[in-house]
N, C-alpha and C positions, 0 to 999 in steps of 0.2 A: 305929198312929197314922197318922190321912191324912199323904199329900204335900203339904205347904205350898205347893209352886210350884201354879202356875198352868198349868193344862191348855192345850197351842198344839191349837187345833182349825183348821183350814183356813179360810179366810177364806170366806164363802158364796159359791159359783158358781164357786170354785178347782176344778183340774181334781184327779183324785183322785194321792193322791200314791204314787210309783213305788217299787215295791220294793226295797231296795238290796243289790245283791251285794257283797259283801266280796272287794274286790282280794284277788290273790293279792300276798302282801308280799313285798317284794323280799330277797334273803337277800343282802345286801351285806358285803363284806370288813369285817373289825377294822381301820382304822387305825392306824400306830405312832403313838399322842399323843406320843413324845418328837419324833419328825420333823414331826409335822404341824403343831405350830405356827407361823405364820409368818416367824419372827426363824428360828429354828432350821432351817426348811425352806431361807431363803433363803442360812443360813451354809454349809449341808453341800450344797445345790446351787451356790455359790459356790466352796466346797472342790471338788468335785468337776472343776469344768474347766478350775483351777489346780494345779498342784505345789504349793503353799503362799502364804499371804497373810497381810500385817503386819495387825495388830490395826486399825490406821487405813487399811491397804485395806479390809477388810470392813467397816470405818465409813461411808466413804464408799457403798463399793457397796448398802448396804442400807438408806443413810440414815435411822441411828440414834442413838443419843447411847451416850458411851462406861459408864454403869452398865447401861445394857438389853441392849449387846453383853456383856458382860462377864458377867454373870448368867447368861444362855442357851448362850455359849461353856463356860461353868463346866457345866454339867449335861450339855451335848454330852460335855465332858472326863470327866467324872466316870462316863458309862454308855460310855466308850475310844471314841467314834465320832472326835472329832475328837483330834489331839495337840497340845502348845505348848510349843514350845520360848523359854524367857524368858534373856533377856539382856540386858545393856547396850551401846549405844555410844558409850563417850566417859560421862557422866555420863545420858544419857538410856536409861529405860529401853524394852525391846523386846520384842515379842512375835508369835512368826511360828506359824501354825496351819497344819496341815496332817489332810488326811481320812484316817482310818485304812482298813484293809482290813475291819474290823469294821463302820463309818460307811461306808463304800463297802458293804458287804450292806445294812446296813438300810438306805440309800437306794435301790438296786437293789429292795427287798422292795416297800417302801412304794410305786415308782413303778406298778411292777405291780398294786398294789394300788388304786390311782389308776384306772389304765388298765381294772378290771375294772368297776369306780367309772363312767366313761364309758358303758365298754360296754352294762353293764345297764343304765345310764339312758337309753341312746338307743334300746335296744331290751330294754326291759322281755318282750318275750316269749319271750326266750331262755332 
């Protein structure tokens, strides 16, 4: 069966058209998707250069609403990067996060991963 499309022939008096080499493709790192998210990147880079921060510190600092921190902190929780310790004080409740040694590697992993990320983009010929 022909090709339905329609033949692109050069426009008359175009110059002839250029061979094309196929880039060498760049072989770039896997990213961690659980870090690379932005909520998540911003919490465990947040953790990271604090000892621990209240639930409405890291609200503030990342300027989010409290179901979107809550969700992301949860999934940080759940793969042990970040911990939470929940309390109350007084009638109100409390909850203070801190980066585990587990979330301190894979932020270490990922930044490396970042940085090789630069590298080969600035110098593709490496």
């Amino acid at each position: 069966m022909p090709d339905p499309r329609p033949s692109r022939k050069p426009p008359k008096g175009a110059a002839p058209a250029r061979q094309r080499i196929p880039a060498r493709a760049l072989e770039l790192p896997e990213l961690d998707r659980l870090i690379h998210e932005r909520l998540r990147l911003g919490i465990v880079s947040a953790l990271a250069t604090h000892a621990s921060l209240s639930f409405n510190d890291l609200k503030r600092i990342l300027k989010t609403t409290d179901g979107n921190l809550s969700v992301h902190a949860r999934k940080l929780e759940k793969a042990e990067h970040i911990s939470c310790l929940k309390y109350f004080e007084g009638r109100v409740p409390r909850s203070v996060y801190r980066l585990t040694a587990t979330g301190r590697r894979a932020l270490a992993h990922y930044l490396n991963q970042m940085e090789e990320w630069i590298r080969l983009t600035r110098d593709p010929s490496v």
